[in-house]
C-alpha positions as CSV (number, residue, x, y, z in Angstrom):
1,X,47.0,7.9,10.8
2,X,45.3,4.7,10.2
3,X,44.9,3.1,7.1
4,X,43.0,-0.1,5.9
5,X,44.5,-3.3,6.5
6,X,44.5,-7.1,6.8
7,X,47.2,-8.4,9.3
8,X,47.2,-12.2,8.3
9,X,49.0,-14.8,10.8
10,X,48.1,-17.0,14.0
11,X,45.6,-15.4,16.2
12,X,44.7,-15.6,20.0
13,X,41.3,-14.3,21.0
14,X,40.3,-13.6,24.5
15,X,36.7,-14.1,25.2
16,X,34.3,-12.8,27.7
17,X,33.7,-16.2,29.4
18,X,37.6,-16.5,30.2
19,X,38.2,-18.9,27.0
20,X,40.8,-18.5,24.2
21,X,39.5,-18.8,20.8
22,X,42.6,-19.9,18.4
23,X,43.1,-19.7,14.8
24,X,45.9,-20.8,13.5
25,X,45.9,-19.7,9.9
26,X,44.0,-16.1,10.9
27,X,43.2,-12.9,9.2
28,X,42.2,-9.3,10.7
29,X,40.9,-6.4,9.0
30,X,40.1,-2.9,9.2
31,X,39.0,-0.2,7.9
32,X,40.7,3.5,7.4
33,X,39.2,4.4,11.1
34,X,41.3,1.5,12.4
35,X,38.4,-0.1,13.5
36,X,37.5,-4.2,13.1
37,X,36.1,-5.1,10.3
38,X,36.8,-9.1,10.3
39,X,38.6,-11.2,12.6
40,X,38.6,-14.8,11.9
41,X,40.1,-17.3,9.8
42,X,42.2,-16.0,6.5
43,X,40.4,-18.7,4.1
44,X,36.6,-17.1,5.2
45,X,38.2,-13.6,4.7
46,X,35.7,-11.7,2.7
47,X,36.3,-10.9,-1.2
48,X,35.8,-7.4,-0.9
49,X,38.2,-6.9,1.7
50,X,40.3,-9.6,0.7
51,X,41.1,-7.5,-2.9
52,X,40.9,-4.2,-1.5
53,X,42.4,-4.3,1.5
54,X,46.7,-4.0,1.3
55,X,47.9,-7.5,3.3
56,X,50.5,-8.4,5.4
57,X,52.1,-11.4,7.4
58,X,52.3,-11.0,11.0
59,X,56.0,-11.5,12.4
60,X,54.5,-14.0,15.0
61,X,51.1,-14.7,17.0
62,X,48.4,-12.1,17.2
63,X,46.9,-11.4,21.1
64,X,45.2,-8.5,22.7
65,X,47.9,-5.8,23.7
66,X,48.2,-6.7,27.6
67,X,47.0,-4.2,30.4
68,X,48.8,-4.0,34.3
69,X,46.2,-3.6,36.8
70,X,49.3,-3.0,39.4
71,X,52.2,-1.1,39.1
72,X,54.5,1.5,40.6
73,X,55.6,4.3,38.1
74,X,58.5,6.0,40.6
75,X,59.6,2.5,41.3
76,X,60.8,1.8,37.7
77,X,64.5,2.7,37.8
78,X,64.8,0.3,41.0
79,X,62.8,-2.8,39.4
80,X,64.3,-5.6,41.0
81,X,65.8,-3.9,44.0
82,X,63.1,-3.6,46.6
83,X,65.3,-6.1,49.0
84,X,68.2,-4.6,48.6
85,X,70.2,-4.7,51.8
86,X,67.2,-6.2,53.7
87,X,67.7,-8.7,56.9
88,X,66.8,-11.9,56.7
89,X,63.9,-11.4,59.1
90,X,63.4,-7.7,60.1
91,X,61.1,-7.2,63.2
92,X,58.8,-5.2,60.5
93,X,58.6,-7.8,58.1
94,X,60.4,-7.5,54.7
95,X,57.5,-5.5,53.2
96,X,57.8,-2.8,55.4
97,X,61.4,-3.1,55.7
98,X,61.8,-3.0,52.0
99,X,59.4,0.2,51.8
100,X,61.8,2.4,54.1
101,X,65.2,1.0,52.6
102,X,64.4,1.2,49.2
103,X,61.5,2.7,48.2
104,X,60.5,5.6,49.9
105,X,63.4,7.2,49.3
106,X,63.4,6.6,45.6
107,X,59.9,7.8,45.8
108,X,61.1,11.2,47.2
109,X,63.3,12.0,44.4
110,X,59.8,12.5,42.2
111,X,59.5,15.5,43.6
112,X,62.0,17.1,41.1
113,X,60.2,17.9,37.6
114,X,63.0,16.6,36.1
115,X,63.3,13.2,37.6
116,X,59.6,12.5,37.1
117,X,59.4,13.2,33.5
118,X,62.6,10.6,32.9
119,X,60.8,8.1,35.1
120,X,57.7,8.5,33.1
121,X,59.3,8.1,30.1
122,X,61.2,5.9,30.4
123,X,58.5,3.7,32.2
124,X,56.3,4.5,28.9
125,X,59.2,3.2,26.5
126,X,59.4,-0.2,28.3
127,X,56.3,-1.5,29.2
128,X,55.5,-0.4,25.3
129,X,58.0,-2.6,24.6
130,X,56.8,-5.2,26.6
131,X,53.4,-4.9,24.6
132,X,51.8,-3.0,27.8
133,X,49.8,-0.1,26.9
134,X,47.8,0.8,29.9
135,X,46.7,-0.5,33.2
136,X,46.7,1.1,36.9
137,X,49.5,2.9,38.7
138,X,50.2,4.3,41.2
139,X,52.6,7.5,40.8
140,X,53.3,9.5,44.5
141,X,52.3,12.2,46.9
142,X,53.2,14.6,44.8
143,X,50.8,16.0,42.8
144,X,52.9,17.4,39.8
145,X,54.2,14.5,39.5
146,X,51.0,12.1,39.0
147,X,50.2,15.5,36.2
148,X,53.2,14.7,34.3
149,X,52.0,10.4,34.3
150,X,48.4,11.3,33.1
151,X,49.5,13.5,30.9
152,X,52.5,12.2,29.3
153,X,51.0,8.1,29.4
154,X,48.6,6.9,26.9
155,X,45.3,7.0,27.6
156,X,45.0,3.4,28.5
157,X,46.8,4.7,31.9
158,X,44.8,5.3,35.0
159,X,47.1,6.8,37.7
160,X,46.9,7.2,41.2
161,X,48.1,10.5,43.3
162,X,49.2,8.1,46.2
163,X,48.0,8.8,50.1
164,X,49.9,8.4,53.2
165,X,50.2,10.1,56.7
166,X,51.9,7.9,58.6
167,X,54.1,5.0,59.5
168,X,56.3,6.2,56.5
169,X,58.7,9.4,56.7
170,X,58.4,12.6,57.7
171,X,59.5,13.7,53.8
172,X,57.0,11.6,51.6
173,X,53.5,12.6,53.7
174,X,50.1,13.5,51.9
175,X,49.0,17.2,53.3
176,X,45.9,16.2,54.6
177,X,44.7,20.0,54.3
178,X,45.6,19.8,50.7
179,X,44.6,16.1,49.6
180,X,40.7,16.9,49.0
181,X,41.6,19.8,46.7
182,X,44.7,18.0,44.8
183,X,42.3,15.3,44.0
184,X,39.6,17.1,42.7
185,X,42.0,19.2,40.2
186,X,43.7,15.9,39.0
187,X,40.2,14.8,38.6
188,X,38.4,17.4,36.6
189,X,41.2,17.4,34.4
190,X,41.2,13.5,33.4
191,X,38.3,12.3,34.6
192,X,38.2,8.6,35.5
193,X,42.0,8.1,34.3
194,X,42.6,9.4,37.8
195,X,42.6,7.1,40.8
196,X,41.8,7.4,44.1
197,X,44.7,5.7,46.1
198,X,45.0,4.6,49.2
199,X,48.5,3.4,49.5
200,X,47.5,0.8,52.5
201,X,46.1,1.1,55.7
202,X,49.0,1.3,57.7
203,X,49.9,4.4,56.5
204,X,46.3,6.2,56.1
205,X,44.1,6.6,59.0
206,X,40.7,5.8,58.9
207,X,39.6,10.3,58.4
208,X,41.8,10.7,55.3
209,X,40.0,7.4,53.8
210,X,36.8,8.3,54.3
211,X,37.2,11.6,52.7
212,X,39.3,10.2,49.7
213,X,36.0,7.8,49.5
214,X,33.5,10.2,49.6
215,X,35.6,12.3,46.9
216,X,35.7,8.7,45.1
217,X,31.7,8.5,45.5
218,X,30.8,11.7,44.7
219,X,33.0,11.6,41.4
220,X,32.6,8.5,40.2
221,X,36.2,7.3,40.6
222,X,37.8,4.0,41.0
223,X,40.2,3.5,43.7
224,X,43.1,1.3,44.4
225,X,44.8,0.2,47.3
226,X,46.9,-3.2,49.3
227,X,45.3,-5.5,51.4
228,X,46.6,-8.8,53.2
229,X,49.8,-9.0,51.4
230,X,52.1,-9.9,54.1
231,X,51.2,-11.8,57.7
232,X,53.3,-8.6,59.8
233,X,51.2,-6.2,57.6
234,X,47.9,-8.3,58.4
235,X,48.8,-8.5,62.2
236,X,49.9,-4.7,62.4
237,X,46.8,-3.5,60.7
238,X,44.2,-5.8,62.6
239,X,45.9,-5.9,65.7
240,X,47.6,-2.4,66.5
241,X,46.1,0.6,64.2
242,X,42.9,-1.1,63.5
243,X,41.9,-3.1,66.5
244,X,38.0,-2.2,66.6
245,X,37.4,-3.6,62.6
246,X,37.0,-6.9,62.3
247,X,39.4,-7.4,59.8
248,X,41.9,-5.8,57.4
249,X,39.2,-5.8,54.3
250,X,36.8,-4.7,57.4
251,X,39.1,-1.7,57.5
252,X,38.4,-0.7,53.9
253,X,34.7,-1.8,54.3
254,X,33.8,0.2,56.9
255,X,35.9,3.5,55.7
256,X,34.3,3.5,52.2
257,X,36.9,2.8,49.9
258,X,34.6,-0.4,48.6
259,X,31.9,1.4,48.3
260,X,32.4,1.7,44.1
261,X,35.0,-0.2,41.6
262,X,38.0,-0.8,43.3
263,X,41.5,-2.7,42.4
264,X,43.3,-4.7,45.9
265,X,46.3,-5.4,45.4
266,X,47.9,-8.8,46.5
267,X,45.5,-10.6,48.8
268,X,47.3,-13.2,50.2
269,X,46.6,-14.0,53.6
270,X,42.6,-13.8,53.5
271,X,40.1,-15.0,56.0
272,X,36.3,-16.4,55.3
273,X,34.4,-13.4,56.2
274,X,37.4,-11.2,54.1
275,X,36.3,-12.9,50.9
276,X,33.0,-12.5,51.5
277,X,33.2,-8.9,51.6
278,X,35.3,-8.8,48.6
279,X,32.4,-10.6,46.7
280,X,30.0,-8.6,48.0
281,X,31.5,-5.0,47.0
282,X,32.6,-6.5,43.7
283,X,36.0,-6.2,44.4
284,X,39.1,-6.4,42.1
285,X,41.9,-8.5,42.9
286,X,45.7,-7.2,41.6
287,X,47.4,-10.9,41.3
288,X,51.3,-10.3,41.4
289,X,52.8,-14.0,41.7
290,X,56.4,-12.7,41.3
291,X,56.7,-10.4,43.8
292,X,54.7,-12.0,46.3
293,X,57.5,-14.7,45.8
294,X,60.4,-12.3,45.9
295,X,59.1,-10.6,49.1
296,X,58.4,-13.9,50.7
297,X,54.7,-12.5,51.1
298,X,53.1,-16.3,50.1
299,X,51.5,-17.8,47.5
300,X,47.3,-16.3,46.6
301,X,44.8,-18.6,46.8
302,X,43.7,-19.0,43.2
303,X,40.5,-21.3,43.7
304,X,39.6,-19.5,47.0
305,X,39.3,-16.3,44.6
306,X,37.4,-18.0,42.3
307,X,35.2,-19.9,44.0
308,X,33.4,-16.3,45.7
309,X,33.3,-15.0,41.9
310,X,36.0,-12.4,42.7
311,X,37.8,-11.5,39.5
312,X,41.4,-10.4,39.3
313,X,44.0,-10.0,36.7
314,X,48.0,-11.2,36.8
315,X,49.9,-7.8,37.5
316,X,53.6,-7.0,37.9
317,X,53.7,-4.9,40.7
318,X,57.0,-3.5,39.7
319,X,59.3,-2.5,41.6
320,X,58.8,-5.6,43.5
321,X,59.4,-7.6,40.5
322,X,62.4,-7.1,38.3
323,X,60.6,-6.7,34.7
324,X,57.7,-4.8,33.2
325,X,57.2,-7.9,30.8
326,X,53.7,-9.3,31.4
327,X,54.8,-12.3,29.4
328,X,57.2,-13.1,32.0
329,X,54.5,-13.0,34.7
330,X,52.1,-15.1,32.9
331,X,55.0,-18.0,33.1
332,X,55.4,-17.0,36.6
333,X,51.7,-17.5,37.5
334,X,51.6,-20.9,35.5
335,X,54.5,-22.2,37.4
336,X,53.5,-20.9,41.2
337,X,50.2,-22.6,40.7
338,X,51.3,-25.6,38.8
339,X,50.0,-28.4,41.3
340,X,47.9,-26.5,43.2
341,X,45.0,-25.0,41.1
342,X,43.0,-26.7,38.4
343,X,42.5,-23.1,37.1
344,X,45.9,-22.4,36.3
345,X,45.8,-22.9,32.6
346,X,47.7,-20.8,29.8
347,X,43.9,-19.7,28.7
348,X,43.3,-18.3,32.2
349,X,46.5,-16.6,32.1
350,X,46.1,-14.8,28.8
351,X,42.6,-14.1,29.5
352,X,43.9,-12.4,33.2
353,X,46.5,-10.3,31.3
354,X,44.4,-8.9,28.3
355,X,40.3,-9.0,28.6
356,X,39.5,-9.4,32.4
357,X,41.4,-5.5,33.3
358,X,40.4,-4.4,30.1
359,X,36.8,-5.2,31.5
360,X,37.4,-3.2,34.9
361,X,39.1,-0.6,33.8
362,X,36.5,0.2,30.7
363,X,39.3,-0.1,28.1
364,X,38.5,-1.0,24.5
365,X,40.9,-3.5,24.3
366,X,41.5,-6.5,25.4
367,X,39.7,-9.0,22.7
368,X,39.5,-8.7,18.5
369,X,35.7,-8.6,17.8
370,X,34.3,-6.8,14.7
371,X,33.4,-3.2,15.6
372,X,36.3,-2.9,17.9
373,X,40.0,-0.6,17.4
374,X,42.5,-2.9,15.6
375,X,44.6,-3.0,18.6
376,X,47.0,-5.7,19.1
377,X,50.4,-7.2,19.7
378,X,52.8,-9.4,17.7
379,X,54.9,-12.1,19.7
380,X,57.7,-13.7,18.4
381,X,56.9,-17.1,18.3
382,X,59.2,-20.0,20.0
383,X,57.1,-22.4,17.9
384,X,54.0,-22.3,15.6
385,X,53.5,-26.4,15.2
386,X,50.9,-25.4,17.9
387,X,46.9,-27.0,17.5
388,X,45.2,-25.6,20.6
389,X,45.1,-22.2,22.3
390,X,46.6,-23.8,25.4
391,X,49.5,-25.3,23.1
392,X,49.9,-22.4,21.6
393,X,50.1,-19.4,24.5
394,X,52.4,-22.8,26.7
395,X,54.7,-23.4,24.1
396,X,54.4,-21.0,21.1
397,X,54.2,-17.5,23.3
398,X,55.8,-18.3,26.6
399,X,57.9,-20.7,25.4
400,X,57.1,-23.3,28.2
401,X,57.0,-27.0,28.5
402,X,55.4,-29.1,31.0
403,X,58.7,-29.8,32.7
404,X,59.1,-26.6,33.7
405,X,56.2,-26.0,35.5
406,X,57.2,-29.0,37.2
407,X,60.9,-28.6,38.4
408,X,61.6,-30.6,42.2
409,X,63.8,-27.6,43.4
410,X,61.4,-25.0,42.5
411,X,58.5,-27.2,43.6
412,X,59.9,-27.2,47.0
413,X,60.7,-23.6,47.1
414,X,57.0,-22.8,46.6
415,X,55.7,-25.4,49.0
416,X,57.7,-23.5,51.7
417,X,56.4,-20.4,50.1
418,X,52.6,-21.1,50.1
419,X,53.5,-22.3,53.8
420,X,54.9,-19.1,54.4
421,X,58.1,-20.8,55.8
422,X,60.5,-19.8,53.0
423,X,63.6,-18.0,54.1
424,X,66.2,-16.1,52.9
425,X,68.6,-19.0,52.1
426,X,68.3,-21.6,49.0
427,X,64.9,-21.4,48.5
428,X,64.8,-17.8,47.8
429,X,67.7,-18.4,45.5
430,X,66.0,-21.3,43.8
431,X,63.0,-18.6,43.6
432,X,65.0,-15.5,42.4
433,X,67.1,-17.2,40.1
434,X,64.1,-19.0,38.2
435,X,62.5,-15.2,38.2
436,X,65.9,-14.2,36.8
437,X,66.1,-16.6,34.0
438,X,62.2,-16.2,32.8
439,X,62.7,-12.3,32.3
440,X,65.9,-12.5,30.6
441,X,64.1,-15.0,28.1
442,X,61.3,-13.7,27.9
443,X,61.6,-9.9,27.8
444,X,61.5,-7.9,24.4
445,X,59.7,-11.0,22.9
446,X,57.3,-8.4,21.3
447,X,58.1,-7.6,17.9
448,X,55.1,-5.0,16.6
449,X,52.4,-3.0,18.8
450,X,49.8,-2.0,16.8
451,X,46.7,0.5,18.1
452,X,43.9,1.6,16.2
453,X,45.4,0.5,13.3
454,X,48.0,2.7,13.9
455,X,52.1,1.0,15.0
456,X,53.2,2.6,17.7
457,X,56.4,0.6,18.8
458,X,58.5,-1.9,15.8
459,X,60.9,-3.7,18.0
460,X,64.4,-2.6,16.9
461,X,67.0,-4.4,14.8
462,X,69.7,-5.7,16.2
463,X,72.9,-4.1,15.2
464,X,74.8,-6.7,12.3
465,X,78.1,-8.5,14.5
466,X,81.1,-8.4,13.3
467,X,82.4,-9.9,9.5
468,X,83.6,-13.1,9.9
469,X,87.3,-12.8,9.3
């Protein structure tokens, strides 16, 4: 239950035109309903709730609790390990390559009960601790097992019963008799939580998408699916399964699935006309700068996205990556477009990881305005000398300096990358091992979540060491 409160430390705002509002000496209060009742600096703090109100000092800076527009639930227990035992340069490309080896097959284990409620909770009890509350995920074919995700995650969850008929195996394939009816029931039961997913279009023909969009349509659902994330993917999809679209996006454009809100994940390897029809439906773009490293996929380009008006958010996509810390991806997106985007500012990436999915996926969350939940996150801080927002999120939350967005070895490694010329040798260790170091240090930097008023994770203590002898 919620009680009134004033949270007094550092704050970083989010605002709707992509700007961070800092305030260094801040205070936030609510009321018994948890809701917003001031949110600015401690010294304008009003007397009646400054005297009335029980106070306390926040155990580091004060953001927005962070949303994931992309991420696989059933993937969680292999974070990390989507190239495991993959050739340097499989004939399928290391996506797909990386999909049969690894993934599918941990996928297939969700159809036990009893391995999907683990996987949910312990996906739950991490990204909480990561200061993730909600988001878009995709879950499996199977639809007990996107029930037990919708039910058991927080409401700030959408989840997607995932789609496939082909090009995957024989023992992970949507019933195409079935799907209509599945998604219906998942979708009178939790309305818009429940996402229409279309895992890509290489394994979902063009009638099952049009049906799933239609169902989308008719119920007013959002839908979610991968486009252009890998060249072998682009070139299967345009030049084998889809030859009479004009493109990959053409593909989803011409099936339906852009015809309401939707969420694409990657978008690397775009054309002209491919942005233009990602502008035009209003498209959402799923940014995942680590794995699109780790998988060798390529670098997004930022200003390209940005320049059409498309909006997107920094996701994890785990499994691809190895951690559910959003934190961790922010530094990742800083230092992949270091150099090459004028947009690439600590402000953009805190306003990509809190406000801008908040704003897609009609979350309340996401910036602290009067009138809002008293939802938020605490950060431990690295430093607090900080006197701007973009000091503060660079240096006081992530921890970063300019230096390291500027390393030579990892500069070169993500020149070859946005080349798409990066192989499986030193670069890719240079890569991994810089993705490596920035989750170990920046994982479990989240001391207190706090929604509605409510706390709902207090990071734990660490056990005492040893006396001294």
């Amino acid at each position: 239950m919620s009680h009134a409160q004033t949270i007094l430390g550092p704050i970083l705002n989010p605002r709707v035109d992509g700007t961070v509002e800092f305030t260094p000496d801040g205070g936030l209060s609510c009321n018994d309903a948890g809701t917003i009742e001031y949110a600015g600096p401690a010294a304008a703090l009003p007397p009646s709730l400054a005297s009335s109100r029980p106070k306390r000092q926040s155990d580091g800076f004060i953001l927005p609790p962070f949303l994931d527009a992309h991420i696989h639930i059933p993937q969680h227990p292999i974070r990390g390990h989507f190239m495991d035992g993959i050739a340097r340069d499989p004939p399928e490309g290391r996506l797909l390559a990386g999909l049969n080896r690894n993934v599918f097959p941990e996928e297939a284990r969700c159809e036990s009960l009893e391995v999907v409620e683990r996987v949910v909770r312990d996906f739950a009890r991490d990204t909480l601790a990561q200061g993730v509350v909600g988001g878009a995920a995709y879950m499996t074919v199977h639809e007990a097992a996107t029930e037990v995700a919708l039910s058991q995650l927080h409401a700030f969850w959408s989840v997607g019963l995932v789609l496939m008929e082909m090009n995957c195996p024989q023992y992970l394939r949507t019933d195409p008799a079935q799907a209509e009816a599945q998604m219906r029931r998942l979708a009178e039961r939790f309305g818009r939580r429940f996402m229409v997913t279309d895992r890509f279009a290489v394994t979902v023909g063009s009638d099952l998408r049009r049906r799933a969009a239609r169902l989308a349509w008719d119920l007013d659902l959002m839908t979610q699916t991968h486009l252009n994330e890998q060249l072998r993917e682009k070139q299967l999809v345009e030049q084998t399964l889809y030859p009479r679209y004009d493109s990959y996006a053409d593909v989803y454009r011409q099936d339906g699935l852009l015809d309401g809100p939707s969420v694409l994940a990657h978008c690397v390897h775009m054309t002209p006309p491919e942005y233009e029809i990602l502008a035009r439906r209003n498209a959402f773009v799923a940014h995942c700068p680590t794995s699109n490293a780790l998988l060798c996929s390529g670098i997004m380009p930022l200003d390209e996205i940005l320049a059409h008006e498309i909006e997107y958010a920094i996701c994890t996509d785990v499994g691809a990556s190895p951690t559910t810390s959003i934190l961790a991806e922010m530094a990742q997106f800083l230092k992949i477009h270091a150099g090459r985007s004028p947009h690439a500012t600590p402000s953009e990436a805190l306003y990509r990881s809190t406000l801008a999915p908040a704003l897609k996926l009609g979350v309340q969350i996401g910036s602290l305005a009067v009138g809002r939940p008293l939802s938020f996150i605490e950060v431990e801080p690295f430093t607090t000398s900080a006197t701007s927002a973009e000091d503060a999120i660079l240096r006081g939350v992530l921890g970063l300096s300019a230096g390291d967005l500027n390393s030579p070895a990892l500069k070169r490694a993500l020149d070859r990358l946005q080349a798409v010329r990066l192989d499986c040798g030193p670069d890719l260790d240079v890569l991994q091992r810089d993705v490596r170091d920035t989750a170990n240090r920046l994982e479990n930097r989240v001391v207190r979540v706090t929604l509605a008023g409510e706390v709902v994770y207090n990071r734990p203590t660490p056990p005492a060491g040893p006396s001294p002898p």
